[in-house]
N, C-alpha and C positions, 0 to 999 in steps of 0.2 A: 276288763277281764280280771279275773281275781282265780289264783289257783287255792284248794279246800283237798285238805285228805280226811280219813276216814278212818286209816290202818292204824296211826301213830307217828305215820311221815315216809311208811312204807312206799307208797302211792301217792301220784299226784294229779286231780284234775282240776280241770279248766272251769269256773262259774261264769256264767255273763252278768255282771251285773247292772242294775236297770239306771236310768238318769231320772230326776226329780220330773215329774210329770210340768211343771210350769215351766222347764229347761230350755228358748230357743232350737228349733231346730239346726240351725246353721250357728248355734256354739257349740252343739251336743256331739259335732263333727271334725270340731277342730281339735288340732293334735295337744296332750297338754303333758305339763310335767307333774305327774302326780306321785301321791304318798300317802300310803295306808299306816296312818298312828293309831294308839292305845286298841287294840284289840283286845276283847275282853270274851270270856265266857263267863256268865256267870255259874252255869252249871252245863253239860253236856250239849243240850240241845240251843239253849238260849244264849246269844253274844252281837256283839257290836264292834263297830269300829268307824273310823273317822276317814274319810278319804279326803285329802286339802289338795286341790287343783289349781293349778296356775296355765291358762289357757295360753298357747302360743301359736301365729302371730296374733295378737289385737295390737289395735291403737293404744288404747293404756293395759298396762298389768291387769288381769283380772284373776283375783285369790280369792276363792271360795272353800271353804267345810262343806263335805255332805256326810251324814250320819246314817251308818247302814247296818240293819238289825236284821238279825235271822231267829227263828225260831225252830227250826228244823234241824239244827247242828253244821251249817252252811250249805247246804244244799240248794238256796234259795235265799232269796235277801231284798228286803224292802227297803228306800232309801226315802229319807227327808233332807231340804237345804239346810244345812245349819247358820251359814252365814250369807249375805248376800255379796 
């Protein structure tokens, strides 16, 4: 989940945003510690940002990049893996 406003910060709602389509089912459910770095817009409607997940519990650490782009002005957001 990822909140987006609209007003200037006025308001604030809730986006779902999607998992990498080749994602495990049963990684795509586990609890993780996540963090949205360099948000960027490049102009109004079009921006990105990086969300880096660290899944927990697994057996080893698993640190991932996923890169998530909107064209809409966040209303909606496509996501690629960055990292494995």
């Amino acid at each position: 989940m990822f909140m987006v406003t609209h007003d200037g910060g006025q308001s604030w709602t809730w986006v779902t945003l999607p998992i990498p389509a080749d994602e495990p089912p049963r990684l795509a459910s586990l609890p993780c510690d996540c963090q949205a770095v360099n948000l960027v817009f490049a102009n109004p409607l079009h921006g990105s940002f990086v969300l880096h997940r660290s899944l927990i519990p697994t057996e080893l650490p698993t640190n991932e990049d996923w890169t998530y782009t909107t064209g809409d002005g966040g209303r909606s957001w496509t996501v690629v893996r960055s990292t494995p």
